[in-house]
C-alpha positions as CSV (number, residue, x, y, z in Angstrom):
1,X,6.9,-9.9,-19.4
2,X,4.9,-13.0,-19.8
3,X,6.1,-14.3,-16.7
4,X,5.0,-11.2,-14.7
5,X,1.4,-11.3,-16.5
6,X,1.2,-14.6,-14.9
7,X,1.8,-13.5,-11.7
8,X,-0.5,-10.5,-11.7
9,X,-3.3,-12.8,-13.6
10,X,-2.6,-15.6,-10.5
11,X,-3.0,-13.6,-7.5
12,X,0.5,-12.4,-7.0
13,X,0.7,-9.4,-8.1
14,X,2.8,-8.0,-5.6
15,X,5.8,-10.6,-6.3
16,X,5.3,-10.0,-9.8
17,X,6.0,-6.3,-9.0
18,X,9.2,-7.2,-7.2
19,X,10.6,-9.5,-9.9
20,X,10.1,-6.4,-12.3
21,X,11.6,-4.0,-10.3
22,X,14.4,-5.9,-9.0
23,X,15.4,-7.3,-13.6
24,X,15.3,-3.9,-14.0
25,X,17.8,-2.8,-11.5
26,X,19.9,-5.5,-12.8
27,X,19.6,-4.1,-16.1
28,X,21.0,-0.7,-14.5
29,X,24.1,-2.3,-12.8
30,X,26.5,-1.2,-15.7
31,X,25.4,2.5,-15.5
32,X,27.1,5.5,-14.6
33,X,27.8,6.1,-11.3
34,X,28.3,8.6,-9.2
35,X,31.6,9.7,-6.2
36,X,29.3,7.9,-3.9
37,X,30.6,4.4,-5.3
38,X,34.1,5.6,-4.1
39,X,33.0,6.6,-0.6
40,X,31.1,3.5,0.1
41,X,34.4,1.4,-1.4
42,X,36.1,3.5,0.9
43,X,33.9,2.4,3.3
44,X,34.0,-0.6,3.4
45,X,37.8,-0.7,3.0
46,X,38.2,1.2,6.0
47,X,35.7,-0.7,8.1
48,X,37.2,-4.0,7.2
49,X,40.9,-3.1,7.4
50,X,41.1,-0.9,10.3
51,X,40.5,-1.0,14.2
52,X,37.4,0.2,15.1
53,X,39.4,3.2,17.0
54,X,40.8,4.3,13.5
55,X,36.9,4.5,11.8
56,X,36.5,7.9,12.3
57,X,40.2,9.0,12.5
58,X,41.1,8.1,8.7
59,X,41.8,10.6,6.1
60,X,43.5,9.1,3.2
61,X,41.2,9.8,0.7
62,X,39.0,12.8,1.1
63,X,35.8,10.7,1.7
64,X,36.1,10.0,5.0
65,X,33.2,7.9,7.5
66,X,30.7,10.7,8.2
67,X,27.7,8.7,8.9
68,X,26.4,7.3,12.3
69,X,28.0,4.2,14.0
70,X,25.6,1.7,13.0
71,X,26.3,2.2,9.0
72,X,29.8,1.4,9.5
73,X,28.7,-1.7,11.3
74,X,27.0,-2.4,7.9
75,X,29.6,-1.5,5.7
76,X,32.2,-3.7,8.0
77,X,29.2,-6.6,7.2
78,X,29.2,-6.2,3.6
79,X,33.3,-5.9,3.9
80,X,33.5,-9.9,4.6
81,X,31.1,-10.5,1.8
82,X,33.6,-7.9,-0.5
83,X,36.3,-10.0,0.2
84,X,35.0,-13.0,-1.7
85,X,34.6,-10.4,-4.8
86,X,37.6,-8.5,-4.8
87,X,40.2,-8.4,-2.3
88,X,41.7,-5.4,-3.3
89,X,38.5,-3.2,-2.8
90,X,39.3,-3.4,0.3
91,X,42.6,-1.8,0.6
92,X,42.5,1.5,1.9
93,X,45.0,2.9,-0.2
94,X,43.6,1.9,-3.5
95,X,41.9,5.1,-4.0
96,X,38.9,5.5,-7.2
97,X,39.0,1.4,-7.5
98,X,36.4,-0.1,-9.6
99,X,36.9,-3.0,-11.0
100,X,33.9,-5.0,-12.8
101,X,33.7,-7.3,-9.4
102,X,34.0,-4.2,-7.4
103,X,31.5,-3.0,-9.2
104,X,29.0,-6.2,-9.0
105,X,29.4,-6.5,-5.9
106,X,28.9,-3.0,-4.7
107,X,25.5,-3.0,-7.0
108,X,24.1,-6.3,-6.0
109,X,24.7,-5.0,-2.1
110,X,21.9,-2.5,-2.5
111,X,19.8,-4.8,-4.6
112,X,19.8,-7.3,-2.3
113,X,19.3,-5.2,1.0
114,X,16.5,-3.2,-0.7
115,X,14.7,-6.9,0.5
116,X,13.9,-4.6,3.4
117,X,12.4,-1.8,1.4
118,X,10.0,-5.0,-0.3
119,X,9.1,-6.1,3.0
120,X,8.7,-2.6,4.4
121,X,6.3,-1.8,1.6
122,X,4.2,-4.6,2.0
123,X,3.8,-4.0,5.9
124,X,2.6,-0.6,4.6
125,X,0.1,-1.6,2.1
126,X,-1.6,-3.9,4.9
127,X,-2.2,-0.5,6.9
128,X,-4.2,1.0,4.0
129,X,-7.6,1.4,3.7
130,X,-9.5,-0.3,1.2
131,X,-12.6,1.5,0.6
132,X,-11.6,3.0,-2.4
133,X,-10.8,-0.1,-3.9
134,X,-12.1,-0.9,-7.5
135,X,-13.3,-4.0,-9.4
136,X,-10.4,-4.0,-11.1
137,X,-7.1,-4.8,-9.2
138,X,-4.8,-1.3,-11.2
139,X,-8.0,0.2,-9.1
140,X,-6.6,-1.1,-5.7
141,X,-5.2,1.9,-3.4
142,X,-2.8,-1.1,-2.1
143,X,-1.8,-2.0,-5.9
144,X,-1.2,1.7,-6.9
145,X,1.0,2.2,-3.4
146,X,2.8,-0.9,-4.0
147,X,3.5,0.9,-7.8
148,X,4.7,4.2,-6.2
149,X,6.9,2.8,-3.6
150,X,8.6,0.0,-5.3
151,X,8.9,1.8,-8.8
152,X,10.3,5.1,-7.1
153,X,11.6,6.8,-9.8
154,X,13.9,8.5,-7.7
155,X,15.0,5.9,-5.3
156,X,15.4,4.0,-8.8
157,X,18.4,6.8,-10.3
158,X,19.4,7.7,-6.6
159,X,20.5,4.3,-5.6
160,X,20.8,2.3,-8.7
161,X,22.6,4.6,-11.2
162,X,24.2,7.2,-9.0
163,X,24.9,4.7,-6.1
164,X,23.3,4.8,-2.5
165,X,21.7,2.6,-0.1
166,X,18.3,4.3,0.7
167,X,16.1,1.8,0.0
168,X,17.1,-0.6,3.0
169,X,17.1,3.1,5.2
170,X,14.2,3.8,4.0
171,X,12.7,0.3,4.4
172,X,13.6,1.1,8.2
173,X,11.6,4.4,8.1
174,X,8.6,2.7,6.3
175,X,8.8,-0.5,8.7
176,X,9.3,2.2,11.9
177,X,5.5,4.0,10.6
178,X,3.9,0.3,9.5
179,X,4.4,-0.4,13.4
180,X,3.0,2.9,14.3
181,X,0.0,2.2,12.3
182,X,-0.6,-1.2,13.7
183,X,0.0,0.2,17.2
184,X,2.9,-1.4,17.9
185,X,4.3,1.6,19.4
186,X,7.4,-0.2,20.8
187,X,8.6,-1.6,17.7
188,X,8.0,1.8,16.1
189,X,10.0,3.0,18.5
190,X,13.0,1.1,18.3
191,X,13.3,0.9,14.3
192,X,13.4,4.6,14.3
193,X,16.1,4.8,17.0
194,X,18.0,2.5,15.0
195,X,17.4,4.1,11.8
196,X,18.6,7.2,13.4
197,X,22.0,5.8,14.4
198,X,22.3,4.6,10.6
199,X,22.0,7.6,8.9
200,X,21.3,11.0,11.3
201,X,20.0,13.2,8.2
202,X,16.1,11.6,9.7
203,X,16.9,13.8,12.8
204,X,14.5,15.7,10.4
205,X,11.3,13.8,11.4
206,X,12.4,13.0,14.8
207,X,10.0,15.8,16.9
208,X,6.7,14.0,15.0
209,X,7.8,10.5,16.1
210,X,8.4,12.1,19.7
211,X,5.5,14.2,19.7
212,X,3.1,11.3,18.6
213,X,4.5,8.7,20.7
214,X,4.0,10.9,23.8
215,X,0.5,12.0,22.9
216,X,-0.6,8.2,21.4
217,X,1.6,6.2,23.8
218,X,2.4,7.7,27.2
219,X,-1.3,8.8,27.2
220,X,-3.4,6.2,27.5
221,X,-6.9,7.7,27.3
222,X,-8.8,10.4,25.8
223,X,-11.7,12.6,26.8
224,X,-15.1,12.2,24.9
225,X,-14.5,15.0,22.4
226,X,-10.9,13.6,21.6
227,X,-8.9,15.6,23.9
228,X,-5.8,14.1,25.9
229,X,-7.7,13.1,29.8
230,X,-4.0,14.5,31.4
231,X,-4.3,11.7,34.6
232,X,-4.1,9.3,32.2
233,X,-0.4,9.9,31.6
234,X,1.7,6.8,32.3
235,X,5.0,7.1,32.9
236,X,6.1,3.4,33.1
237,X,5.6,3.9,29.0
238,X,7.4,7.1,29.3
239,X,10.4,5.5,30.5
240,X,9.7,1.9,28.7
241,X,10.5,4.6,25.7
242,X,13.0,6.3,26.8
243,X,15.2,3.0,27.9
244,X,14.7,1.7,24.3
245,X,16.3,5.1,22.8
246,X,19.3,4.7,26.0
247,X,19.9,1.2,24.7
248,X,20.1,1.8,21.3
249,X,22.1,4.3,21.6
250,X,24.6,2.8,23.9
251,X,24.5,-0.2,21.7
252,X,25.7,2.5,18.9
253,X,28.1,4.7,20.6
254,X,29.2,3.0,23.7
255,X,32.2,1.8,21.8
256,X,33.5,5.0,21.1
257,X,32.4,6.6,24.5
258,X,34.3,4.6,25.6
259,X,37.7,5.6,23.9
260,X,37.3,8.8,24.2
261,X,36.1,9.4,20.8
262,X,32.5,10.9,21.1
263,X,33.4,14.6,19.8
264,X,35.3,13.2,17.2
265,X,32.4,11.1,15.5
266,X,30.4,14.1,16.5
267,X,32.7,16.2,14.4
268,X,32.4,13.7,11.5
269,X,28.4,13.6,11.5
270,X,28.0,17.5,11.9
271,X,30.4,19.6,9.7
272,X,29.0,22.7,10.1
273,X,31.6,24.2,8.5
274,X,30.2,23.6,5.1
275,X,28.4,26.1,3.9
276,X,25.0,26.9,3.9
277,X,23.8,25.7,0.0
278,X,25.4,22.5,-1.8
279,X,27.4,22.9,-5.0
280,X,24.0,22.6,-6.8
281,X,21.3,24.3,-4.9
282,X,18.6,21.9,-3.7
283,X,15.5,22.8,-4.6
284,X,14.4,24.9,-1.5
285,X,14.0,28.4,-0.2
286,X,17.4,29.0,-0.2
287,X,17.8,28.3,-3.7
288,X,14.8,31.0,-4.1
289,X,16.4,33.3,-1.3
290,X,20.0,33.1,-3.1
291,X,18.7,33.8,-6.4
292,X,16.9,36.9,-5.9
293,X,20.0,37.6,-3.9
294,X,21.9,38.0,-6.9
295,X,18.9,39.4,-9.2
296,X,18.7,42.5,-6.8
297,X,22.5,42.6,-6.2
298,X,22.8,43.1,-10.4
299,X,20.5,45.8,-10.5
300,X,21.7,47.2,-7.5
301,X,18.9,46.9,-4.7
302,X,20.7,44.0,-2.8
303,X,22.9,46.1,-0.1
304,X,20.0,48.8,0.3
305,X,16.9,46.4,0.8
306,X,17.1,42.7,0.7
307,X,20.8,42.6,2.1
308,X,19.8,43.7,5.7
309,X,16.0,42.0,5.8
310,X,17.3,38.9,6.0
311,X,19.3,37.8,9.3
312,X,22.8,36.1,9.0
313,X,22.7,32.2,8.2
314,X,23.5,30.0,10.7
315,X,22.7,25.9,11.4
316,X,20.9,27.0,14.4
317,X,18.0,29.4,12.8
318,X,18.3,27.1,9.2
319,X,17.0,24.4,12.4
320,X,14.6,26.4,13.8
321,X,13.0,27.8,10.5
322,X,12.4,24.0,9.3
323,X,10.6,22.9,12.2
324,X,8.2,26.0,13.3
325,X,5.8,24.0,11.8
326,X,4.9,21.6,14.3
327,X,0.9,20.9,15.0
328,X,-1.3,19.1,17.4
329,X,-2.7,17.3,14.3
330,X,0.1,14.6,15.4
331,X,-2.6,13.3,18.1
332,X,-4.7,12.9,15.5
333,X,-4.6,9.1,14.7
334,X,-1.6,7.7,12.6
335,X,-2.5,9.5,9.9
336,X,-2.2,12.7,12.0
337,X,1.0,11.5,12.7
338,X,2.3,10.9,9.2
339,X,1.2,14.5,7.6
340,X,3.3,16.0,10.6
341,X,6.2,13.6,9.8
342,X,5.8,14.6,6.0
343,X,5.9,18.2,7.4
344,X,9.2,17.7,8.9
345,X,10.5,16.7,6.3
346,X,9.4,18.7,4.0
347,X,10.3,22.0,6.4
348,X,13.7,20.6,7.1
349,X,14.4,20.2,3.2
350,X,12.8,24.0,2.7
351,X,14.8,25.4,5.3
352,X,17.8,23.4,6.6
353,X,21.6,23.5,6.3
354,X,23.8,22.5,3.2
355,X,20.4,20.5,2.3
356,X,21.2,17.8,-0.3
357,X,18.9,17.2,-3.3
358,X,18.1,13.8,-2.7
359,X,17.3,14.8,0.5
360,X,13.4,15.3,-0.8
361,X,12.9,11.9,-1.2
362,X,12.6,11.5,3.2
363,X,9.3,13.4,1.8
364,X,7.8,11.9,-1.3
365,X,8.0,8.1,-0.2
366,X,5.9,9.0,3.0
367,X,3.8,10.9,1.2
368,X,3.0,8.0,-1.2
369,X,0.9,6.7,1.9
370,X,-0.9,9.7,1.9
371,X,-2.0,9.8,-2.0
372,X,-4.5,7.0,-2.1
373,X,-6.2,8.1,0.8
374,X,-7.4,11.6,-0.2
375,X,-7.9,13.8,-3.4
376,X,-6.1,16.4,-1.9
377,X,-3.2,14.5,-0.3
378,X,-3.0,13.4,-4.1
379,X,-2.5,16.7,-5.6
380,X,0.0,17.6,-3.0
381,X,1.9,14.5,-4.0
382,X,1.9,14.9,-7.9
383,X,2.9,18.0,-7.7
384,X,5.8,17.4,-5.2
385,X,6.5,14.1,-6.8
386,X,6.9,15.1,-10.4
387,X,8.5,18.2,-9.6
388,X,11.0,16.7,-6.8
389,X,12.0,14.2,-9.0
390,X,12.9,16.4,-12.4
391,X,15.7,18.2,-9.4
392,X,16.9,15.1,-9.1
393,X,18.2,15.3,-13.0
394,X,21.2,16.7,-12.5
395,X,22.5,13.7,-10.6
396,X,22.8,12.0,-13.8
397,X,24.6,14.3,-15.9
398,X,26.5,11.8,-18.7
399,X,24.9,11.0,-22.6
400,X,23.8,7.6,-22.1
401,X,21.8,8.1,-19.0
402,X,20.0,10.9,-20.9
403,X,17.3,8.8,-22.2
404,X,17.0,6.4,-19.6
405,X,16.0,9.0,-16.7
406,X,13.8,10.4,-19.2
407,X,12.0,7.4,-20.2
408,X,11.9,6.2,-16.6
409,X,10.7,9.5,-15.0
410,X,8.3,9.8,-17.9
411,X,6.4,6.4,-16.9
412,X,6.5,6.8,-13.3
413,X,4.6,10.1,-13.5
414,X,2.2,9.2,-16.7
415,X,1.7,6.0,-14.2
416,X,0.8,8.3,-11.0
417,X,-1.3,10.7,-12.3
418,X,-3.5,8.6,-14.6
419,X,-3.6,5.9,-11.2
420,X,-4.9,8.5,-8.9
421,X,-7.3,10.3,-11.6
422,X,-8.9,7.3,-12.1
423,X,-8.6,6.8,-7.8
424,X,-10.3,9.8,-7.5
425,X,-12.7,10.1,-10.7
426,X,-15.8,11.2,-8.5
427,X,-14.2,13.9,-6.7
428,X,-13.3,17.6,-8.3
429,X,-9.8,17.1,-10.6
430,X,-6.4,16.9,-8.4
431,X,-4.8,19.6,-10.9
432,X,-5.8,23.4,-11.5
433,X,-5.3,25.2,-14.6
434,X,-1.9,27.1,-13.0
435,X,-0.5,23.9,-11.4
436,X,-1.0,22.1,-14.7
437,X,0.4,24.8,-16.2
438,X,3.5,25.0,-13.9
439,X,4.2,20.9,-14.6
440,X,3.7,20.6,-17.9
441,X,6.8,23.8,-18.1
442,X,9.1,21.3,-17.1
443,X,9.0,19.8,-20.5
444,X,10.3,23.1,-22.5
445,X,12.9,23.5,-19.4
446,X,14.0,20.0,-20.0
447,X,14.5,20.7,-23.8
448,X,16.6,24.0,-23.1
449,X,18.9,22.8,-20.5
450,X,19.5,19.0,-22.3
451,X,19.2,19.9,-26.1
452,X,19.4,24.1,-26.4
453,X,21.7,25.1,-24.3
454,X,24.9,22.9,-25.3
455,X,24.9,24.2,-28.3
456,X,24.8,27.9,-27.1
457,X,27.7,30.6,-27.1
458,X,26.6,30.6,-23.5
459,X,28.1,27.2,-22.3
460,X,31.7,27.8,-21.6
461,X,31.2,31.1,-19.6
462,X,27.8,30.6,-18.0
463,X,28.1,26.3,-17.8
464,X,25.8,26.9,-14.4
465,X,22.8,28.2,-15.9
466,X,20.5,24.7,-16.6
467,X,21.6,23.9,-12.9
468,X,20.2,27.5,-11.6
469,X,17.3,27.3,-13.7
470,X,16.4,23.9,-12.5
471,X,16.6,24.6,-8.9
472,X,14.8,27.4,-9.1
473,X,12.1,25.9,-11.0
474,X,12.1,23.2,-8.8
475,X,12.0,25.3,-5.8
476,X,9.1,27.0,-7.1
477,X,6.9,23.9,-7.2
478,X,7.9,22.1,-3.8
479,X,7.6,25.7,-2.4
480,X,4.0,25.2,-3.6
481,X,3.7,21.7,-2.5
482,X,4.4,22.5,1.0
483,X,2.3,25.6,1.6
484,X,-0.5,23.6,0.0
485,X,-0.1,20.7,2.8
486,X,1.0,23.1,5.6
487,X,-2.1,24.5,4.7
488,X,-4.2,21.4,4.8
489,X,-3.0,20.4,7.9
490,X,-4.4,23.3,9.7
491,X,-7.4,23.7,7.6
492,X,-8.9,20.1,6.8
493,X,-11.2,18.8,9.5
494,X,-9.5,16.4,12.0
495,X,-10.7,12.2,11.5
496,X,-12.6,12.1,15.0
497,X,-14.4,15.1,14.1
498,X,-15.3,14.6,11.0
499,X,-17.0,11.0,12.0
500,X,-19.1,12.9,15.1
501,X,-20.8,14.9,12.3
């Protein structure tokens, strides 16, 4: 702690903020985790022991390769690394391995590729605008971003207790809009291309990066009052585009074009077969949808009334529903662009297919660039923050993680509200009386479901009920969040205009 008083004393605040996040997820390597460590053993067994023409053919153990070709590229990297470790990680057949060097390794892989994420984040905060900035440097929008990027709560339990590798994804997303903002269009470009053939699920926000780079890009002039001067269309960047997204993709899945194995990684990357809800219900419509479902079915309204209003489910319309929101305001500047890439996001996560819960985090880290710009872009990301984050709980489900998500989620959102309340001290307060209201309910919801419940008749026969109750909670607020920035979008006055008045 002395050491990182130094550095924020000195100047370097920033590094000071790294070297604190990065002891603490030391600290968290001997943690639960989650079946995630398996598949990523698995993984990188696979990758390392198998031809190439075998990656997405292998079943021995139920958690086959189901992400995008350049992931197992990754995994097949870190494999060579793994060796050095633990040479029997790396045998396919040794199924639920985890040994301590297995387990070392696999955390100190995410720690040290979340050196992206650091970089990302610092690219990010150079795209910020100062204005705002107090006398004192906690007052700094750049400081507080830094703080609500690198000190994710979620990203913190997501990838360093229940075991992913989002941050060095997400440093790709965060680079990809850092580019965008600098109007390096190209690089943006080709970091998000790539970032798609790592992990497909940010086929979510892929219409706002098309959408913006066609308006922002490919059009290279704009009339007086802001509207696109259609002659100016340029269709050597048009194509300049479109060969960076050929090449990637070649560089991705040309190997397996070329055996023959396209529908099969296809298969692997899409299983629509799954159904439309996870195990534990994300925190969206659905999860509002499904229980009133059942509500109305028990008292025996279900078949007559809300049965036949809704149509059947399918991939297709779950699609469609999560991106009807799409707005000019992408034209709009970067930021213009970023509130329609949050929208995406956010709509796919409300509406889309066997959505996963951490799935709301491809919303709350971009939103994070939004919340130091505007009083109202704060609200929206408190609320979606604090309540996104509580869905994540279940994830960490064993005794001795108890306190630590508590205590951890506890800071982070004691940290963002009092940071962007004191941000924002001369406008109107980011919270109304109802949404205060709504948040601070997650505290008595907490208590029931961690410390009531267990010890209730209730446990052995209904053991799902602190899982319902928590999605639909959940649901209720980043229901909120969204209308409230769908809302904004369409209803705030666009940056060009506001600046002619």
């Amino acid at each position: 702690m002395a050491a990182l008083g130094i550095a924020m004393g000195g100047g370097n605040w920033f590094s000071a903020l790294v070297l604190g996040v990065t002891l603490l997820k030391c600290l968290l390597i001997p943690t639960y985790h989650s079946t995630d460590f398996e598949v990523h053993r698995n993984w990188l067994a696979i990758t390392h022991s198998l031809p190439v023409s075998q990656w997405y053919y292998e079943a021995t153990s139920e958690w086959t390769l189901d992400y995008p070709p350049f992931f197992a590229w990754f995994e097949y990297a870190l494999s060579h690394v793994a060796k050095h470790f633990d040479q029997e990680m790396l045998n396919v057949h040794n199924l639920n391995y985890a040994s301590s060097k297995t387990l070392l390794f696999q955390r100190l892989s995410v720690i040290f590729t979340d050196a992206l994420f650091v970089y990302a984040v610092n690219e990010c905060c150079k795209c910020i605008d100062g204005k705002k900035a107090g006398k004192e440097l906690t007052e700094k929008p750049k400081f507080i971003l830094s703080v609500l990027l690198l000190w994710n709560f979620g990203l913190l339990i997501v990838d360093h207790i229940h075991f992913q590798y989002n941050g060095f994804l997400f440093g790709l997303m965060l680079l990809s809009i850092a580019r965008l903002f600098q109007k390096r269009h190209m690089e943006g470009a080709f970091l998000f291309a790539v970032l798609l053939h790592f992990k497909h699920i940010y086929l979510y926000v892929a219409p706002a990066y098309g959408i913006y780079l066609l308006r922002s890009y490919c059009f290279t002039a704009n009339k007086p009052d802001g509207s696109i001067r259609w002659n100016s269309f340029s269709f050597v960047r048009l194509i300049s585009l479109g060969l960076v997204v050929f090449l990637v993709s070649a560089l991705s899945l040309g190997p397996f074009l070329a055996l023959n194995q396209l529908p099969q990684v296809f298969s692997r990357l899409f299983p629509f077969k799954r159904g439309l809800c996870h195990a534990y219900w994300a925190p969206n419509f659905w999860a509002l949808y499904n229980a009133l479902d059942k509500v109305l079915s028990v008292i025996g309204l279900n078949d007559k009334w809300f049965g036949s209003a809704v149509p059947t489910h399918s991939p297709s319309l779950s699609d469609s529903l999560g991106h009807l929101h799409l707005h000019s305001d992408c034209h709009i500047g970067s930021r213009g662009f970023l509130r329609c890439l949050i929208l995406c996001a956010l709509s796919s996560f409300m509406f889309g297919w066997h959505v996963h819960e951490k799935a709301i985090l491809l919303a709350i880290l971009p939103m994070s660039l939004l919340s130091v710009g505007k009083a109202g872009d704060a609200s929206v990301f408190l609320i979606l923050t604090t309540t996104g984050h509580y869905s994540l709980f279940p994830l960490l489900f064993t005794a001795p993680e108890l306190p630590i998500k508590i205590l951890l989620m506890l800071l982070f959102t004691i940290y963002s509200i009092s940071s962007l309340k004191t941000l924002f001290r001369k406008e109107k307060p980011l919270f109304n009386w109802m949404e205060t209201f709504y948040l601070l309910g997650l505290g008595p919801l907490e208590v029931f479901c961690e410390f009531v419940f267990p010890f209730t008749s209730w446990k052995l026969k209904y053991s799902f009920i602190p899982l319902l109750l928590t999605s639909v909670y959940c649901a209720v607020g980043i229901t909120y969040a969204w209308f409230k920035l769908y809302i904004s979008v369409w209803t705030d006055p666009p940056v060009g205009k506001t600046k002619k008045q």
